[in-house]
N, C-alpha and C positions, 0 to 999 in steps of 0.2 A: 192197116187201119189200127189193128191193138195196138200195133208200132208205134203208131202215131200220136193215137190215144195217150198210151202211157209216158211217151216221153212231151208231150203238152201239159198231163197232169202232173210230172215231175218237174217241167220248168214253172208253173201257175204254185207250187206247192213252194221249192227254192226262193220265188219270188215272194212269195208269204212269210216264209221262214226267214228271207232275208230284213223282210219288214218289220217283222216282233223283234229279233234279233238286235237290228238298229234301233229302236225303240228301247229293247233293254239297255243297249248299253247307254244310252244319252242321261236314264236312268241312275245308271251304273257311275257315270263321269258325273252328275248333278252329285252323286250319295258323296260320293271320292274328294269331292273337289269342298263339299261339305266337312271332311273328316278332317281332310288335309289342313285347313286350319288350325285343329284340335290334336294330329298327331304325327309327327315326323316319319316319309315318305321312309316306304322299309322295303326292299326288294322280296320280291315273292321265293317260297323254296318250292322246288320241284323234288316232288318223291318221287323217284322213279318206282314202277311195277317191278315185281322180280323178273318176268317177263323181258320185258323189256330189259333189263339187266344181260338177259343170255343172250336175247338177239344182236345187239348194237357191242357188244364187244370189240367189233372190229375198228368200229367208227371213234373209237378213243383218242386216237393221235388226231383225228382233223379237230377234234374242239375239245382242245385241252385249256384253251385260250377262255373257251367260256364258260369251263365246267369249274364250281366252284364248289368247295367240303359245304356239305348240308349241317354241318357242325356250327354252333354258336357258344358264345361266352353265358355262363350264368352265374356271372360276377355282377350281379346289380350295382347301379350306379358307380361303374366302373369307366374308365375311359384307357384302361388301360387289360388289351387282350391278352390269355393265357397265352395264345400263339407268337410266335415271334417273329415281325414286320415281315421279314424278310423270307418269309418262307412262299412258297409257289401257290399253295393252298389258301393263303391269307392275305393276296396283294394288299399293296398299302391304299386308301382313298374305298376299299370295299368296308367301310366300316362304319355305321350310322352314328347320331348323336346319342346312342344310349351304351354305344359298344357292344352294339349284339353282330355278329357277321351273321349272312345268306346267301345263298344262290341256288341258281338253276340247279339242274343234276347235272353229272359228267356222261350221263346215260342218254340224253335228247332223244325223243325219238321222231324221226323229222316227217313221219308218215301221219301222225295222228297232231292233232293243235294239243299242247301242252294244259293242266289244266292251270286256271288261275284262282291263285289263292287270295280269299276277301274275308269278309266276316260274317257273309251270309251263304255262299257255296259251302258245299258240302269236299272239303279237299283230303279228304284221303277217303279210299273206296274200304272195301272189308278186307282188301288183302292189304291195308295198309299193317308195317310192322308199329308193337304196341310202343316203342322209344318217341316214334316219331308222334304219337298221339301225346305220350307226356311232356314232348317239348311244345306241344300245341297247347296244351292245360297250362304248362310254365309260361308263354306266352300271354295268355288269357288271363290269369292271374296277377301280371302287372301290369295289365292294360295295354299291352301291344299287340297289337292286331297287324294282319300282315291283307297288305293291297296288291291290286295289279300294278305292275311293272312297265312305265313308259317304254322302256326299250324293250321290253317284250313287245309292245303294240306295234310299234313301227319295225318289228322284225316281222309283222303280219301274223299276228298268233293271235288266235278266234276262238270265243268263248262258243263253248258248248252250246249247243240251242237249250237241251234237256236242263245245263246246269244252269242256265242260266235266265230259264224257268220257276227254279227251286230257288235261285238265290233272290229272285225279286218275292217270290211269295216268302221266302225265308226273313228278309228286311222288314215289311209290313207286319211280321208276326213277334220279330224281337222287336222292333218298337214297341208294340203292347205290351211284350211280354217284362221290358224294361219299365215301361211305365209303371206297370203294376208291381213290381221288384222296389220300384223308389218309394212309390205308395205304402207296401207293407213295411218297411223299413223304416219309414217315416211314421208311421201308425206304431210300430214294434217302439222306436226311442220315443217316442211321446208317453207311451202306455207306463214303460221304466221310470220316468220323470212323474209322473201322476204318483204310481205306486210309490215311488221314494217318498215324494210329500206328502206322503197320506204315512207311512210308517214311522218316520218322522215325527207327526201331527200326535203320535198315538204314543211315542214313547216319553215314560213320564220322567221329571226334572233329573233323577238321580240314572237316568237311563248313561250314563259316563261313565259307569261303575265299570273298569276294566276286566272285560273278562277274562283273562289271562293270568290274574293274578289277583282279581276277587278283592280291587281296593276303588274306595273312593278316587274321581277323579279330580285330579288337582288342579285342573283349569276352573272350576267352580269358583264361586263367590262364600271368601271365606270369611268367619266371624271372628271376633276380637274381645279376650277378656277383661270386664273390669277391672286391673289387679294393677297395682302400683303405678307406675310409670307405664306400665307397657298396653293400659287401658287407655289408649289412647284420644278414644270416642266411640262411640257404637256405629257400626255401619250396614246396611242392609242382609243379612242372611238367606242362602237359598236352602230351602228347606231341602231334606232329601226322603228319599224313599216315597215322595211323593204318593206313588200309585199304590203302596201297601196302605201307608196310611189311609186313605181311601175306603179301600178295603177293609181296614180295624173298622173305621167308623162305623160301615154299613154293617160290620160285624156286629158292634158291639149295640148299634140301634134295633137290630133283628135281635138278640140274645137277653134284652129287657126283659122279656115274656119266659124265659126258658130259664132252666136251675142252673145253677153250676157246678160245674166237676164234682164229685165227692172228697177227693184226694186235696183238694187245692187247700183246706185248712186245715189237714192235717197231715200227721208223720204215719207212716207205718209203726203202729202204737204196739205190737206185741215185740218184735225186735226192740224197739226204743225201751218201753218201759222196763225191761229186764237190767240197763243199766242205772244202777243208783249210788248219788256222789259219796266217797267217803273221803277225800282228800284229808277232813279236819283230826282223820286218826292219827296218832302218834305214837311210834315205837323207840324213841331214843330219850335221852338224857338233854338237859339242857345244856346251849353251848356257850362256858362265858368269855370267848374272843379274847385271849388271852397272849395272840400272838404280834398283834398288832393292829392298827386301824384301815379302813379301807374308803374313803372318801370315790363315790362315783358323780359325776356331773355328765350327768346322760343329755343328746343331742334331740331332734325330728320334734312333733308334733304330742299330741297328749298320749297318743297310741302307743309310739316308737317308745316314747318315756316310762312307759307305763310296762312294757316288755323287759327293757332296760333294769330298772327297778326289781321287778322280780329275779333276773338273773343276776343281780347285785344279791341279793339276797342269799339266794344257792352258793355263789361264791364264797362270799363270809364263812358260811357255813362249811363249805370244803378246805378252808383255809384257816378254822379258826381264829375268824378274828372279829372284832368289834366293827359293824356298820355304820358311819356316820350319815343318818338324813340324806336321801338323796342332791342333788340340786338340779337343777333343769337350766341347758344351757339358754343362749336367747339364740332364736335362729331368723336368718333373714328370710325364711322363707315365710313364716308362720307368725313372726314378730311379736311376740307373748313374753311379757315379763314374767309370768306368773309362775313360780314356784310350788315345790311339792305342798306347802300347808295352803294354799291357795285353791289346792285343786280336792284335796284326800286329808282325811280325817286324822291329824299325824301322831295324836294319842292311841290311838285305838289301832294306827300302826304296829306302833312299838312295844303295848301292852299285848298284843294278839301276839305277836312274835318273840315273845320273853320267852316260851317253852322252848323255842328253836334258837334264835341266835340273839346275842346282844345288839341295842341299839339307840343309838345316844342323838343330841341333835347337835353337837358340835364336837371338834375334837378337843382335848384338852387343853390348859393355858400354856403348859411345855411346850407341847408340836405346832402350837398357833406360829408362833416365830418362825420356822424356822423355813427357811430357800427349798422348798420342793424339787425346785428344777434343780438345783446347783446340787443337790446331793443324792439323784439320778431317779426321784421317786416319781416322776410324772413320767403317765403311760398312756400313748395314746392309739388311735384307732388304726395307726398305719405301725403301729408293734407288734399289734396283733392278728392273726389271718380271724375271718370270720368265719364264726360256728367252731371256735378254736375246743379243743377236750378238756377233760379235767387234768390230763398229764401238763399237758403246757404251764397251766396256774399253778401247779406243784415245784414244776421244775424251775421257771421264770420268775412269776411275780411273787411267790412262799417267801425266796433267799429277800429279795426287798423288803419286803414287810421285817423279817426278821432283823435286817442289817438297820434299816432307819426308823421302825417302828410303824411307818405309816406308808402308803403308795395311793396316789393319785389317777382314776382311770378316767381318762376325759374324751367324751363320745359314747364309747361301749353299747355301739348298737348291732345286733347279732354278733355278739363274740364268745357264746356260749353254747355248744352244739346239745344238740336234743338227744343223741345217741352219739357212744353210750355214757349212761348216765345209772349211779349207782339207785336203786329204788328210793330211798327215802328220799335222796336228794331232788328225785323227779317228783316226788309227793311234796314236798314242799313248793314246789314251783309251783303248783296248783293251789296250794293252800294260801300262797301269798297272794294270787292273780284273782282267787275264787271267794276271797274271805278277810284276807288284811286290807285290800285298799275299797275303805268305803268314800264315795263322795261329803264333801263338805256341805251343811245344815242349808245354806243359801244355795246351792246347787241344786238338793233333794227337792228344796222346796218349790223352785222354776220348775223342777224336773216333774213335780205331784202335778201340779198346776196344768202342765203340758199334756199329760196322761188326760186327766179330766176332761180337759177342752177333745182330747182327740177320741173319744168314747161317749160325745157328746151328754156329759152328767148322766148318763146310765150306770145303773149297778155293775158293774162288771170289773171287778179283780184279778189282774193279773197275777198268775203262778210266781214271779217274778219280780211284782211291786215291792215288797217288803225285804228285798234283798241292795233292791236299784235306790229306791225313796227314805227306805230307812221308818221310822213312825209317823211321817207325814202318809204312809198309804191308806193310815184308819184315817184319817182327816179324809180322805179322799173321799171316805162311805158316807160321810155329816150330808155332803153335798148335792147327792146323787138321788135322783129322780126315779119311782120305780117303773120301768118299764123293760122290755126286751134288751139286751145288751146290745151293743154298736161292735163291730170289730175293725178293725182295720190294720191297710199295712205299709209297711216300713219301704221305701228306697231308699237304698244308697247310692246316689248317682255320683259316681269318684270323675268327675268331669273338671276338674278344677284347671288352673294355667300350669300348675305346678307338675300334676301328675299327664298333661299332656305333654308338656316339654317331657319331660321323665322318658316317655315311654318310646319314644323318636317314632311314632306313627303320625299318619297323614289324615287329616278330618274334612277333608274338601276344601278348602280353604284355599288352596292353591300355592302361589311365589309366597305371597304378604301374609298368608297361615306361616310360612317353613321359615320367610327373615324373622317373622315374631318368636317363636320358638326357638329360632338359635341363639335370637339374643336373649331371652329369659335364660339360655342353659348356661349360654356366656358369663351370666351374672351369677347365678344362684348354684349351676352344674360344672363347674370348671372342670372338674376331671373330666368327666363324660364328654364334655365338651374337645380335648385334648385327646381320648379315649376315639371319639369318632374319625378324630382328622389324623389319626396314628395308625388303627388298625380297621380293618375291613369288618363291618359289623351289618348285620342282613335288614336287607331293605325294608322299608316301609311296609308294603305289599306280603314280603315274607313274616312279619310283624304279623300281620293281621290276619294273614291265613294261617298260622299256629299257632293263635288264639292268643298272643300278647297284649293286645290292644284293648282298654278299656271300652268299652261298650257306650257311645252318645246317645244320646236322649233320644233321639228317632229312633234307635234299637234297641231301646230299652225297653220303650211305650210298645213296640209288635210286640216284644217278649210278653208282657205282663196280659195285650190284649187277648195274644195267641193263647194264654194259659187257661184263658177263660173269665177272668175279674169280670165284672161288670163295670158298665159306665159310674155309676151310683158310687163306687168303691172310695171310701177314705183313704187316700194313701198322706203318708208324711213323709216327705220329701227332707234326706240328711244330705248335709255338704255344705262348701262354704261358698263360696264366690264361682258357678259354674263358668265355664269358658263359652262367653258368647253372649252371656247376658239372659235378659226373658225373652230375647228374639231364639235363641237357641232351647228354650224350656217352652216354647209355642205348641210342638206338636202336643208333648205331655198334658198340657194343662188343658188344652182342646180336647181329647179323648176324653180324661178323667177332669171334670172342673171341681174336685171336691179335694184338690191335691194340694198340700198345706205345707208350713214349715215351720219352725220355729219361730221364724219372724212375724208370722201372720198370726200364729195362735195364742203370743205374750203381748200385752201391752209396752208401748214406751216406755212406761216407770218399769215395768217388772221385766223389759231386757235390759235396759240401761247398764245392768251393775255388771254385765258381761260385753259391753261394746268394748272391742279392742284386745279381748282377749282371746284368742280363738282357741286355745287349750281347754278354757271354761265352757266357751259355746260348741266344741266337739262333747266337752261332757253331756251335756243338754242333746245332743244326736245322740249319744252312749245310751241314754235313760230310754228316748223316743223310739229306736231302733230294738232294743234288748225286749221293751214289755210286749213290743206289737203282736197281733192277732198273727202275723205272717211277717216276715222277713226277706228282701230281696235283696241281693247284690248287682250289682256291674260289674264287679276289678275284684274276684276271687284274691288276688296280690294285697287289695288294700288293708293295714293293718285294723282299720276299723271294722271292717267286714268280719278280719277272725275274728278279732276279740268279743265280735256282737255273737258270733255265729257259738263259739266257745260259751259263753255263758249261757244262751237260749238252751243248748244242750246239755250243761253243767245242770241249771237249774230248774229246766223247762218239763222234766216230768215225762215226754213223749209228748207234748201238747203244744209244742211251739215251731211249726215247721219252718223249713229256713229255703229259701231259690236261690241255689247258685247253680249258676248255667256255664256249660261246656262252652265256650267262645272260641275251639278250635271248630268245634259244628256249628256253631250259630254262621262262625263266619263263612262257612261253605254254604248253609239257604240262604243268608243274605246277598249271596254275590247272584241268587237266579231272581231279585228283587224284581229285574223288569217281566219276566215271564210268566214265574211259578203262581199258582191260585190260591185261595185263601183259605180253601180246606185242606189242602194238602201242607202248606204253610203251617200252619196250626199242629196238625198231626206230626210235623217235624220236629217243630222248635217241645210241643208236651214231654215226645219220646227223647230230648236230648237234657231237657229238666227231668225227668224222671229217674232216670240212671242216677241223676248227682245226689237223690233223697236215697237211696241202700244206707243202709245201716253196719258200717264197719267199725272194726278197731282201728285207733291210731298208725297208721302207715309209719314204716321204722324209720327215721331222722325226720320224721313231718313234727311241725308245732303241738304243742301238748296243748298252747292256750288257743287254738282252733279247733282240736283234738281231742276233748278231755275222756273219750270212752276209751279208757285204759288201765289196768290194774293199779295203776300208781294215781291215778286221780276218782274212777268212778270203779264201783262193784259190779261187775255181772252178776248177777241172783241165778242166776241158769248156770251158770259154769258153775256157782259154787256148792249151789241145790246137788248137782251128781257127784261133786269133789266126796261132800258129806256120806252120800249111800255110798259110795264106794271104799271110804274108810270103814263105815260099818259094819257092810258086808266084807 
C-alpha cells in the first residue's frame, strides 16, 4: 500500500509538475517569440560544471560534431571573426548577424537536461567560473541577450521545473524593475535640462567671459566708434558685466547713508610731504649754442609733443647748440593744425630757458635756403633706436651739426633715454616740463571757467590752480559762493578708436569689432600692421591677462564703485571721442549721473575756439585732470595719465592723490565676474589700488615727467635733514 501510495502520489505530482511546466513554457515561447522581433536568434552557451568536465571525458569523440568553443568575438560590430573560417572549432554558417560565435559545451552531459540560457534564468550556478560571468556582463552590455535554442528543443532538452520557476517570477520582476530604470532615467535627463535652463537663466550677459584665458567673449555684439570714416553708424551695444554692475548699483544705493573710506582723498601725507620740488635750481653757466642749430618737428598728440619738446631741450643742451621753436607735425591720427604758439606760452618759453640754453623762433636767413635732405641733415625716427643715450648724439648727430651747421630731427618721439643721464641734464628735464611750458591766455581762461563749473562756485582753491590757470585762478575767488567746498574727481578714460586699434586687445565686439580694428591699423598703424602679419605677437587674451589692455568703461565704473565714491560724486570725464559712443559710456553715467566733460560744462561760444583742435582740447583735459580733488587712470601707458600724474605730484604738496590701478590684477577678478560677490570684490580691487599709492623714488630708466620724486627734480627734506647731522656731527 505505501507502494502504492507513493508511486500514485509521484505520478499525481509529475502530472502536476508536467502541467506548470507546460504552462511555463507556452509563457516562455509567447516572451521568445515577443523578443525575437527585437533581437537576432543567438544559440544558447552551455557551461559545463567542472564536474561534469571529469566524468564525460570519455564521451569526447562521439560529439565532437556538436561541441562547439564556448569562445566568442568581442570585435563589436564586426562581421569579420578573429578565428579563421576554416578552423574545426569555428565552422562556417555558426556565426550570427553580429559576429559573435556560441555553442553547446563539448562536455554534454546526457544524464541531466542541459540548462537553457534566457534572460530571466539564472544560468550559471556558484561554481560557475568568474570569465564566464564577465562574458555574460559583456553580453548584457550591448544588448545581447542569449535564448533558448530551437534545436536544443527538438533534441528533447527540458527546462528545469525549479529554473523555470525563477525564470517566470524573474521576468515579471525585470519588467518592473525596467520600467522603473526608464522612469528614473527619464526623470534623471529631464531634472539636467531643467537645471541647465535655470543656470543659464541666471548667468548674466558677459557670463562669455573665457575662463581659460580671462577675455571678453568675442561672439558678443560689438560697438563702433564715432571717428572718421570708420564711424560708420551707431549700432546696438551689449553691455557687459552686467551682474556686477548690478551689484555696484545696490552698492552704491546702500552706501548713501555710510562715510567713505578715509584714504580715498588722500596720499599717505608723511611719506609724500617729505618731498619738495626743487627742479628750478641751477648749478651751471649759461649755454649759448654755439655749435650749431637744432630744428625738432615732433610727431603724436599734445602729450607725445609735449615730452618731445623737453627732450629737445636736454639735447641742445648736451650738444651745445642753439634750439629752434619746436614745430608740431600734423598727424592723421589727431588732425591738429595747431602748433607750439598755439598751444604754450612761447615768450615765456624762451625767456625761462635763457639761463640754460639758447632759443630763437626761426633759423637764420643763411640756413633758411639751404636743401636739408641733399646735404644729409635730416634725421628721422627710424635713425635713431628709441630711448637712444647721450653717447649716440655725441657720436652721430654732434659731427652734423658741426659739418652743416644745422640737423633736422623729424618725429623724435622717445629717443632720449632716462638713464643714464648726467644730473643737471635730468634737472633740466624737469624744469622744462614743470616750469617752461605754460599754457596760452585763451586756454587758461576755458581752463578757469572749467575748474569753477566743476567745484560748483564754491571757495575752494586748488594746490595747483595758479600753476595750471596762471592769474585767471584769482578771478576764480570773484565768483565763488561761500559755502563748504565741492570736490571732485578726474577719469581718464583712454577708450578712444585709436588707442584700441593700438593695443591689439578684444572689447567684445566680436568679427565686426577685429575687421574695424584692422582697418583703422591699416590706415593709421602700418608698421604694426606689417609687424602683426610678420611676426608671432601674444594674443588678445594674453594682452589682457598681463594687464596690457586698457580698461572699458564697465571696468572702470566697478573700479571707482569698488573704491568706495559715492553715487553723488562729481567726476569729469577726460578723452576725446570714446569707442562706442554714449551707448558704451551707459554704465558710467547710470552709477554716477553727476559725471561731466568738458563739453557739457563750457558753452557753445566758449568751446567753439577749440572745435577741431584736439591738441587744445586735450589741454582743457590737462587743466581738468591735474587740479581734481582725486585723479584716476585707466591706460597707466597713456601719456596723459603721466604727465597729469607727474605734475599732481610735482606740485600737489601730498594732497593730490592719484588711482592707478594694477590691471594685471584687475584683470584676474574681472575674469570671476560671473561668480565672485561684491564684498569680496570690493576688498580685491581696494587691496590692488592701494599697493600703487606707496610712495617711492623714481624707478631706474622709468619717466622722470611721471616720476618727479627724485634728486634731480624734487628734494627729500628727510634724506637731507640726517645728510646735515651727520656732517656735523
Amino acid at each position: 500500500m505505501a507502494s502504492s501510495s507513493t508511486t500514485s502520489d509521484y505520478s499525481h505530482s509529475s502530472d502536476v509538475d508536467l502541467v506548470e511546466e507546460a504552462a511555463i513554457r507556452s509563457e516562455l515561447v509567447e516572451v521568445e517569440e515577443e523578443d525575437l522581433l527585437k533581437f537576432p536568434e543567438i544559440p544558447a552557451i552551455r557551461i559545463p560544471e567542472r564536474s561534469e568536465g571529469s566524468s564525460n571525458n570519455n564521451n569526447n569523440s562521439g560529439s565532437n560534431q556538436n561541441a562547439w568553443s564556448s569562445a566568442f568575438h568581442a570585435r563589436s560590430h564586426s562581421t569579420t571573426p578573429r578565428s579563421r573560417q576554416s578552423s574545426p572549432r569555428s565552422p562556417a554558417g555558426f556565426r550570427d548577424n553580429f559576429g559573435l560565435l556560441a555553442s553547446s559545451s563539448s562536455n554534454t552531459n546526457h544524464g541531466s537536461p542541459p540548462l537553457q540560457a534566457t534572460r530571466f534564468s539564472n544560468l550559471y550556478n556558484n561554481r560557475s567560473n568568474s570569465s564566464n560571468l564577465n562574458s555574460w556582463n559583456f553580453l548584457k552590455i550591448f544588448g545581447v541577450f542569449l535564448r533558448k535554442n530551437p534545436n536544443q528543443q527538438q533534441r528533447g532538452l527540458v527546462i528545469n521545473k525549479s529554473k523555470g520557476k525563477t525564470g517566470a517570477a524573474g521576468r515579471v520582476w525585470y519588467r518592473k524593475k525596467r520600467v522603473r530604470g526608464l522612469v528614473v532615467i527619464i526623470g534623471l535627463i529631464g531634472f539636467f535640462f531643467l537645471m541647465n535652463w535655470w543656470m543659464l537663466s541666471r548667468l548674466p550677459d558677459d557670463s562669455a567671459l573665457n575662463s581659460n584665458h580671462g577675455f571678453l567673449n568675442v561672439n558678443s555684439s560689438s560697438v563702433r566708434g564715432e571717428w572718421s570714416k570708420f564711424g560708420k553708424g551707431k549700432r546696438p551695444h551689449r553691455v557687459l558685466f552686467s551682474r556686477m554692475l548690478a551689484l555696484a548699483a545696490h552698492a552704491l544705493a546702500e552706501g548713501e547713508s555710510k562715510a567713505e573710506p578715509k584714504d580715498l582723498w588722500l596720499e599717505p601725507l608723511l611719506p609724500v610731504s617729505a618731498w619738495k620740488r626743487c627742479a628750478e635750481v641751477r648749478n651751471w653757466e649759461p649755454n649759448e649754442g654755439r655749435n650749431g642749430y637744432i630744428i625738432v618737428s615732433a610727431n603724436g598728440g599734445m602729450n607725445q609733443q609735449r615730452v618731445a619738446v623737453c627732450n629737445a631741450v636736454t639735447l641742445a643742451r648736451l650738444l651745445n647748440s642753439t634750439l629752434v621753436v619746436p614745430k608740431f607735425l600734423f598727424s592723421s591720427v589727431w588732425r591738429d593744425v595747431s602748433q607750439f604758439s598755439d598751444i604754450y606760452q612761447e615768450e615765456h618759453f624762451i625767456n625761462y630757458l635763457k639761463p640754460d640754453i639758447r632759443v630763437v623762433k626761426e633759423l637764420p636767413l643763411e640756413l633758411r635756403s639751404l636743401d636739408l635732405e641733399a646735404i644729409g641733415s635730416i634725421v628721422t625716427d627710424s635713425d635713431i633706436m628709441k630711448e637712444a643715450k647721450p653717447s649716440f648724439y655725441l657720436k652721430k648727430i654732434l659731427p652734423i651739426i658741426l659739418k652743416n651747421r644745422v640737423v633736422h630731427l623729424i618725429g623724435f618721439g622717445n629717443r632720449l633715454a632716462f638713464d643714464p643721464i648726467p644730473f643737471e641734464l635730468q634737472r633740466l628735464r624737469c624744469r622744462c616740463n614743470f616750469h617752461a611750458l605754460r599754457f596760452i591766455p585763451k586756454i587758461q581762461q576755458a581752463g578757469a571757467l572749467l575748474l569753477q563749473r566743476m567745484r560748483q562756485h564754491k571757495p575752494h582753491r586748488g594746490p595747483l590752480d595758479q600753476y595750471l590757470v596762471g592769474p585767471f585762478a584769482s578771478s576764480m575767488d570773484q565768483n565763488m559762493h561761500p559755502a563748504k567746498k565741492s570736490r571732485y574727481l578726474a577719469l581718464h578714460l583712454r577708450f578712444e578708436i585709436d588707442m584700441a586699434a593700438h593695443s591689439m586687445c578684444e572689447f567684445g565686439g566680436g568679427v565686426e569689432e577685429r575687421e574695424e580694428l584692422e582697418a583703422y591699423r591699416a590706415v593709421h598703424f602700418p608698421a604694426l600692421t606689417h609687424l602683426m602679419k610678420t611676426t608671432k605677437l601674444p594674443s588678445a587674451p594674453e594682452l589682457r591677462s598681463e594687464g596690457k589692455c586698457p580698461l572699458a568703461p564697465e571696468e572702470a565704473v566697478l573700479m571707482l564703485a569698488a573704491l568706495g565714491f559715492k553715487r553723488k560724486t562729481r567726476v569729469y570725464l577726460a578723452g576725446a571721442h570714446i569707442y562706442g559712443g554714449k551707448s558704451r559710456l551707459a554704465a558710467l553715467t547710470n552709477l554716477y549721473p553727476n559725471m561731466v566733460t568738458k563739453e557739457n560744462l563750457l558753452s557753445s561760444s566758449e568751446i567753439e575756439p577749440f572745435t577741431n583742435y584736439s591738441s587744445q582740447l586735450a589741454a582743457l583735459d590737462f587743466i581738468g585732470c591735474a587740479a581734481a580733488d582725486a585723479f584716476a587712470m585707466t591706460d597707466s601707458g597713456s601719456q596723459l595719465s603721466s604727465l597729469v600724474t607727474g605734475y599732481r605730484i610735482y606740485y600737489g604738496d601730498g594732497r593730490m592723490p592719484t588711482i592707478r590701478p594694477n590691471k594685471r590684477r584687475l584683470a584676474s577678478i574681472f575674469t570671476k565676474n560671473s561668480t565672485i560677490e561684491w564684498r569680496e570684490f570690493e576688498e580685491r580691487v581696494r587691496k590692488a589700488v592701494k599697493e600703487s599709492k606707496q610712495v617711492q623714488e623714481r624707478p631706474v630708466a622709468r619717466s622722470i615727467y611721471r616720476h618727479p620724486r627724485c634728486p634731480e627734480c624734487m628734494c627729500n627734506t628727510t634724506t637731507d635733514l640726517v645728510s646735515r647731522r651727520l656732517l656735523i656731527n
